[in-house]
N, C-alpha and C positions, 0 to 999 in steps of 0.2 A: 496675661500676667505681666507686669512690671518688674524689676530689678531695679535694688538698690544699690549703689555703690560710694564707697568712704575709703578714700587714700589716707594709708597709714600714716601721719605726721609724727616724728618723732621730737619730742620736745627736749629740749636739755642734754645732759652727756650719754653718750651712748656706752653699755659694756660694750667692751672686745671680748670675743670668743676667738680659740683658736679655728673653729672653722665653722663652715656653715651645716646649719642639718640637712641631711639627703635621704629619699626619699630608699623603699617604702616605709610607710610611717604605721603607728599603734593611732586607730583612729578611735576617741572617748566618745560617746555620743550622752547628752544629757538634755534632759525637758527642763525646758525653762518656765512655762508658762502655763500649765493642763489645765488652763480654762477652754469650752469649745471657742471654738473660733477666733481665735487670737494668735496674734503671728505670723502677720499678713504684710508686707511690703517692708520686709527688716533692711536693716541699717548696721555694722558693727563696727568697734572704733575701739582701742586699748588705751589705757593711760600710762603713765609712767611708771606703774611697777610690772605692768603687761598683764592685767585685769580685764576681762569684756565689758564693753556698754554696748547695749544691743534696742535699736529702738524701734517700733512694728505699731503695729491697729490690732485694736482690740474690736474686732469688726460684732461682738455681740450687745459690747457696752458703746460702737462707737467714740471711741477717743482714740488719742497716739499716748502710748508709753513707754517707759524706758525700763531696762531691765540690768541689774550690773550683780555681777557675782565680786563678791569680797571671800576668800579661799576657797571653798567648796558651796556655799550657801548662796543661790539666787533671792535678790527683791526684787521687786517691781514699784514702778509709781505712776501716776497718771502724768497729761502733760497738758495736753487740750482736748476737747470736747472735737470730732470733726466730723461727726454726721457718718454717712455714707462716703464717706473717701476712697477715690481708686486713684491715688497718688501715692510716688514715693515719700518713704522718711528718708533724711540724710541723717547724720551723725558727726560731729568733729569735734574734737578739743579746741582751744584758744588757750592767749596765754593766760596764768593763772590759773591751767587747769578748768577756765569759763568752758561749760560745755555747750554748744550749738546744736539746733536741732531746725530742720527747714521740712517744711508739709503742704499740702493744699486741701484749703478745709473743702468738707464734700460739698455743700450745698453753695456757698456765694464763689468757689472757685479761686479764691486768694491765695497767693504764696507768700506762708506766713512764713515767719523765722522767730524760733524761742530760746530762750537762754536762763544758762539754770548757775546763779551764785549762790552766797553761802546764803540769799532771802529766799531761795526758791527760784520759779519758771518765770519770767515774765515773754510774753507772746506780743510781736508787733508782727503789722500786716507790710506789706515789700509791695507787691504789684497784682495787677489780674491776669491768672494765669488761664491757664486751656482747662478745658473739661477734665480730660483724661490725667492730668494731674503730672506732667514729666516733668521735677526740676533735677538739681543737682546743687549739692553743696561742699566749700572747700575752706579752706584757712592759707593766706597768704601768708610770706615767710615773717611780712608787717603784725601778722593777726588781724590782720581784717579778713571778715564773713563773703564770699564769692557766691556768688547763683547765676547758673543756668538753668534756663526755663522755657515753655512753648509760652506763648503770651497770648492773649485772648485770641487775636487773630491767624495765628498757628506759625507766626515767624518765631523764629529762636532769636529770644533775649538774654543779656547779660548784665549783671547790675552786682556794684559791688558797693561798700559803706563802710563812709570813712566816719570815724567817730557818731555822731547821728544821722548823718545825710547820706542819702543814695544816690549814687550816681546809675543812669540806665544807658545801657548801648545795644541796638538792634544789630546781629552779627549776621541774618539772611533771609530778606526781603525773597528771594527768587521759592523756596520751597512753599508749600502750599500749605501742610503741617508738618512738622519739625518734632522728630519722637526719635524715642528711645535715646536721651540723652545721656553723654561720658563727660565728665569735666577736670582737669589735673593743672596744676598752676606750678609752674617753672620755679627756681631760683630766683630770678628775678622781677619774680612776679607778676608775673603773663601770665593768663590762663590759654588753656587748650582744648578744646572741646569735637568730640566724636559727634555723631549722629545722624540720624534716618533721614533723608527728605527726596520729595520726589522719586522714589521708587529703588531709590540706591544708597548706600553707606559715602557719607561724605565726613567732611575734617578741618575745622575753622581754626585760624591761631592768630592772637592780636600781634602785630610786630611792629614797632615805635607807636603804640596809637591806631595803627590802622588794620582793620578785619580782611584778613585772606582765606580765603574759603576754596576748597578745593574736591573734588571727586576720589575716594582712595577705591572704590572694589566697583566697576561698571555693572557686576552683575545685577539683572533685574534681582529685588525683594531680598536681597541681601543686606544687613543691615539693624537687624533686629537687634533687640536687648545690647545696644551696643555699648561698652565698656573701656577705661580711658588709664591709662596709664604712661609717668615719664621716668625713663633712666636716671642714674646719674649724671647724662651727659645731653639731659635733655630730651634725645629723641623718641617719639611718640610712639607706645604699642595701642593695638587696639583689638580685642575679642570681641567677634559677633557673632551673631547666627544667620546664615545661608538659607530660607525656608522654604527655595525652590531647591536648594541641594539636599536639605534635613542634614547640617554638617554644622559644629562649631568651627570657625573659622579663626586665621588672627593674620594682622597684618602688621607691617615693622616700616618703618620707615628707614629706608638706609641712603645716606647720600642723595638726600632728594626725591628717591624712587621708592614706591611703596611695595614691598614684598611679601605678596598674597600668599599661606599656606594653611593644613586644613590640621587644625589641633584633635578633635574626633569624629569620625564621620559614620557612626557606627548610634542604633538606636535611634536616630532622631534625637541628638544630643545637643545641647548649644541655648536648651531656653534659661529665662533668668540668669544670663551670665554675670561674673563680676571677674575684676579684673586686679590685682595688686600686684606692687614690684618690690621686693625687698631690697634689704640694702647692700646686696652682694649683685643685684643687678637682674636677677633672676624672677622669670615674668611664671605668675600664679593664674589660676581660674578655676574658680568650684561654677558649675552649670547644671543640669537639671537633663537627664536623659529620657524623654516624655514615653518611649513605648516602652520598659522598663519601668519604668517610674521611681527610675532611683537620683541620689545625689551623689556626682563624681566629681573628676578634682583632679587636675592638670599641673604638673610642673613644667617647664623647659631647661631642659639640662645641657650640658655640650654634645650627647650626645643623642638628644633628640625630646621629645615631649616622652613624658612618662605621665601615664593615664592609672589612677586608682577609683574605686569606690568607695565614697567614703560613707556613706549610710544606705543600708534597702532593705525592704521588709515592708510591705501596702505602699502607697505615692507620700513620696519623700524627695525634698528638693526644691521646693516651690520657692520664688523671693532668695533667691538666698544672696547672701554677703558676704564678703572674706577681705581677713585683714592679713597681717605676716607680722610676727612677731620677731624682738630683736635679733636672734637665731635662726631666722629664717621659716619656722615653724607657721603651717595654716593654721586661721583660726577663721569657722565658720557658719554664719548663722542661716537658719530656714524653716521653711513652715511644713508642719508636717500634717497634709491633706487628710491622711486617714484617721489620723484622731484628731483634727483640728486644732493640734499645738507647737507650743515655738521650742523649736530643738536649736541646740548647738553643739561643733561636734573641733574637736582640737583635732589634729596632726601631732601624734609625742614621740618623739626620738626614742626608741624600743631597744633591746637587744634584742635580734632576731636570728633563728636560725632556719636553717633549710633540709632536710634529708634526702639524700639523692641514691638513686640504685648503686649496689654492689658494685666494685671497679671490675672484680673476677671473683667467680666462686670455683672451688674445688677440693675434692678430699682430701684432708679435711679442712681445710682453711678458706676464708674469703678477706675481701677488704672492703671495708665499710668504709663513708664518702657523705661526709656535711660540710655545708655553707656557713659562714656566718656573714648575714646577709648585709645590717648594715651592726659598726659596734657603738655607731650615736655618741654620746658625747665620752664615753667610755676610754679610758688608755688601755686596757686590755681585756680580757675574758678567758675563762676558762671551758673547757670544750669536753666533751667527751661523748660514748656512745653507751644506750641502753639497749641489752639483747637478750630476750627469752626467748626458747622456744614454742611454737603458735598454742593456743590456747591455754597457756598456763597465766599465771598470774604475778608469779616474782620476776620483777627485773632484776641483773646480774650487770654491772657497769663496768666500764675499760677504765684506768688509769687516765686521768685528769691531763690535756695538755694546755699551755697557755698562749694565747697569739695577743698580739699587740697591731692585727689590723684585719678587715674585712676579706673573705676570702676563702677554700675549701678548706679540708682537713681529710686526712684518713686514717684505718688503725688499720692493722693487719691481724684476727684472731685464729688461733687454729684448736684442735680438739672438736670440731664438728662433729656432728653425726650424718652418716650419709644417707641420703635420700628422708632427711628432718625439715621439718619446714618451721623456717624461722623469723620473728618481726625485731625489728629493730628500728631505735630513732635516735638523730644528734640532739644533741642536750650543750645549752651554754650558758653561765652564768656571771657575774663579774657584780660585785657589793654585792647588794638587795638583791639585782633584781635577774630573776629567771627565765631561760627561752628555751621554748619544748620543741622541735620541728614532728613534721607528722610521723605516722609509724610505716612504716616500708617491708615489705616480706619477701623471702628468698627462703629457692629451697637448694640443697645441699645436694647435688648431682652424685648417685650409686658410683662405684669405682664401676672401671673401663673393663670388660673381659677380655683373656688376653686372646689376640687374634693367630688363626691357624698360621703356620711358617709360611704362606705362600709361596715367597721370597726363595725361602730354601729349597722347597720344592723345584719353582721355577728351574732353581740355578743348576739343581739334582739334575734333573732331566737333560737338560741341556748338556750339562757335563758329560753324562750315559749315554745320547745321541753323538753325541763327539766323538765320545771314544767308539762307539759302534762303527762309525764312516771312517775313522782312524783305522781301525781294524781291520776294514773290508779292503780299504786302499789297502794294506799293508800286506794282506795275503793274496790280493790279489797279483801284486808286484812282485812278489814269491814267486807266486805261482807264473807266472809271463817268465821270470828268471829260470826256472826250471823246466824253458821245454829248451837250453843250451845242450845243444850234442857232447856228450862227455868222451873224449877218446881215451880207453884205459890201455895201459901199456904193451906195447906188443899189437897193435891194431894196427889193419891197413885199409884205407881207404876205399871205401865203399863206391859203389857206382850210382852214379846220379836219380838213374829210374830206378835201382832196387830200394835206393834210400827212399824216393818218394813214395813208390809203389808199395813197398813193403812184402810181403811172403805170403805164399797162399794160406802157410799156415797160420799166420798173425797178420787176420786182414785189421786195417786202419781204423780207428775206431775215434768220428767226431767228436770233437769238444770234449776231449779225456787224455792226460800226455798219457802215453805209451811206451814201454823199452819196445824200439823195434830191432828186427834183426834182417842186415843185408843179405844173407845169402849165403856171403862166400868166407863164412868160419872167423869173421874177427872179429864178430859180439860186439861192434861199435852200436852205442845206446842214442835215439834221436829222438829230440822233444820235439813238441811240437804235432796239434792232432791232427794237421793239414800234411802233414809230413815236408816241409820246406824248407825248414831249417837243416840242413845235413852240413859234414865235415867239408871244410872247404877244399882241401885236398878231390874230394872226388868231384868240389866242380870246377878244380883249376885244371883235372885230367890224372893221368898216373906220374908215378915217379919220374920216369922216362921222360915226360914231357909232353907224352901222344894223349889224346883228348881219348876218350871209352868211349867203344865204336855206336854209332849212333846218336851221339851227341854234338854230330857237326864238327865245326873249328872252335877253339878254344875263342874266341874272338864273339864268337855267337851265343857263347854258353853266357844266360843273364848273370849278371851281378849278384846277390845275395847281401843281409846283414852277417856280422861276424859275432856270434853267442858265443863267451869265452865263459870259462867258471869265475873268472873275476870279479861277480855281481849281475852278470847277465846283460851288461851293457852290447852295444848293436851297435855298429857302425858299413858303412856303403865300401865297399872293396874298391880298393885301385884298380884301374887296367893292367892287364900284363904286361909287361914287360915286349918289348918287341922283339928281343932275342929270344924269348922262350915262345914265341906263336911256329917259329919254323921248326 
């Protein structure tokens, strides 16, 4: 397959728009042509009020024709006779509106060039060109007719025509055949031309007079369907196809250096490329995704390639051509394989919206969340959301909001039903014309049951285990304080081993306080179920000062703590006195 391609020239004054159209776009697709087989090596080209002319083969009757829509209604007309043709058509305006058209007839191989004023076609023959039919045609900023071409012997020629006469210039002796020709002609009227040779993508450009030929992509078989486009500032883009990568590719020339990257690398995408740059600077390409067999469509934004489809349904895509209209809008022609006819398909600045999931749902309220995607040539729009519950049939709509730019929206609705399930969609409008986004479903989450107190429980316990060891300390330190010897009035000091020993009649009884009694009539009471604790009088001796017999010297009698009724506190006794040991 071959690719055609025609650089948008704009003739005369151009409108300003406030900005350019951006992408994604309302794609129109319409039949141009539903004869079989027709529609085959297109060409597309706008005129001054931004109308198509689209020119192709009519591969059943054999000729090239042109095809122009004036408002909604296509015609067609013949142009020449060209046999069996597998060359491209080009397409251009000139001035006055003169439309150009370049071809190579099928059988003698010529590249003809025809021209259509207000008498009709008239067709003159240019040069002999290659079997396979590559030229390219262009309009200098003079209005003189450009062609690039493979020329019989498979060099790439150049010939351009000044009023009747042609000038020819051979631009590369060294390739062997010279295919898949780009051609784009500067400001100053230099052409620029892409193309195949010798197994790799290369790049010619005339400068004072003289052909510089250069190498842009090393890769082997890269190079195909190559495609040719100039900024405003000159410098060369160029789309190809990779067909040892299976990648649409494109390269940029910056500062002398050529910067390879891959536009889609996805499907086997990148045949029949074309290539257009509108006038905001911004590099286009409709191309042909072969395992798919659909037609897609590349922009370059600042923030990267934005890839669409722009027509699928059977093989769609073939030839195709793309032009960019004042507004920056694609406009693009191609052949459509399964029925054998010539489509074309516009890019239209839409209001679009988008529906996105719920921000939060909950009993009973949610927040519902749309896009508006782009708002195209629009100052503002109005917004809102559609919601019924799932299978019924009436929509119920939110209160109207107005935005004056691209970008989300939400409403907040409450009165739910819980555990409902519900569709809802953003809705935007703005004049005419109307945007439905798709429908979204959400269900309404049952209320929460309330959870056991754990918490309090927790704390419950805890607090109860507290107070219990609180407790235990507490009686028990009672208890420790209440084995203090209480001496009640009128008592006298007991003797050390009756206080320990205790009476036959009140033997000692472990781990239980007991009233004990010493013996000797003065009902002194000793805590204590080791019996240890006694009055300290009977272990410092008797009144007198003399130690109770058996008990040694005062000096040998151990120490003791002191249990007072004071709280039951204890402390280690001093030593005697040394006056009182004699």
């Amino acid at each position: 397959m071959l690719v055609s391609l025609v650089l948008f020239v704009t003739l005369g004054p151009v409108d300003q728009i406030a900005r350019a159209a951006v992408p994604p776009y309302a794609w129109s697709v319409s039949r141009v042509d539903p004869n079989d087989d027709t529609g085959l090596f297109t060409s597309i080209v706008l005129d001054g009020s931004g109308e198509p002319y689209i020119s192709y083969i009519d591969e059943t009757l054999g000729i090239v024709r042109v095809a122009h829509r004036s408002t909604s209604n296509w015609t067609t007309e013949p142009v020449a006779s060209v046999g069996s043709s597998q060359g491209n058509t080009n397409l251009a305006f000139g001035p006055n509106a003169t439309l150009y058209l370049s071809f190579v007839a099928g059988e003698s191989h010529v590249v003809e060039l025809a021209t259509r004023n207000a008498s009709g076609w008239t067709v003159t023959p240019v040069d002999l060109g290659y079997s396979e039919g590559y030229n390219r045609l262009v309009i200098d900023p003079t209005g003189r007719p450009m062609l690039s071409y493979t020329a019989s012997n498979g060099w790439l020629r150049y010939a351009v025509r000044t009023g009747t006469t042609w000038a020819f210039e051979t631009v590369d002796r060294t390739t062997v055949i010279s295919r898949y020709i780009g051609l784009a002609v500067d400001g100053s009227g230099e052409p620029h031309i892409s193309y195949y040779g010798n197994g790799v993508l290369r790049y010619a450009a005339r400068v004072a007079g003289v052909w510089q030929t250069e190498m842009v992509d090393p890769s082997p078989y890269a190079g195909w369907y190559s495609t040719i486009g100039l900024d405003s500032g000159g410098a060369p883009h160029i789309a190809y196809y990779d067909s040892v990568n299976t990648t649409l590719r494109y390269a940029e020339r910056v500062n002398g250096t050529w910067a390879i990257s891959t536009i889609d690398g996805n499907d086997d995408a990148g045949w029949d490329a074309s290539l257009a740059i509108d006038r905001f600077d911004r590099v286009h390409v409709a191309y042909y995704a072969r395992l798919v067999g659909e037609l897609r469509y590349a922009i370059r934004m600042p923030a990267g390639w934005i890839r669409e489809t722009a027509d699928t349904g059977g093989v769609v895509g073939w030839y195709t051509s793309l032009a960019a209209d004042r507004g920056g809008l694609p406009r693009i022609s191609y052949y459509d394989w399964t029925n054998g006819d010539l489509k074309y398909t516009e890019g239209a600045i839409a209001l679009s919206v988008r529906t996105h999931r719920p921000l939060q749902t909950s009993v009973p309220r949610t927040t519902l969340e749309g896009e508006i995607v782009p708002l195209g040539t629009h100052a503002s729009a109005e917004t809102r959301f559609a919601i019924r519950p799932a299978g019924t049939t009436t929509w119920n709509y939110t209160a109207p909001q107005v935005t004056d730019h691209a970008g989300r929206f939400t409403v907040t609705i409450s009165n739910l039903t819980a555990g409902q399930r519900y569709e809802y969609r953003a809705d935007a409008q703005s004049g005419n014309e109307t945007a439905t986004g798709d429908v979204v479903a959400f269900v309404v989450p049952l209320p929460l049951q309330p959870a056991p107190p754990y918490l309090l429980f927790i704390v419950g316990g805890l607090g109860a285990a507290a107070f219990v060891v609180i407790a235990i300390w507490f009686f028990y330190r009672k208890r420790r304080a209440g084995r203090v010897p209480i001496i009640e009035p009128g008592g006298t000091r007991p003797s050390v081993p009756a206080a320990v020993r205790g009476t036959p009649d009140r033997p000692h009884r472990r781990g239980r306080p007991s009233r004990w009694d010493t013996g000797d009539g003065s009902g002194i009471r000793t805590a204590g179920p080791r019996g240890l604790a006694v009055h300290q009088e009977a272990l410092l001796g008797a009144s007198d000062g003399s130690p109770d017999p058996g008990q040694g010297s005062p000096s040998s009698v151990p120490s003791c703590t002191d249990a007072t009724a004071r709280g039951g506190r204890r402390r280690r006794l001093p030593p005697r006195p040394a006056f009182l040991r004699t």
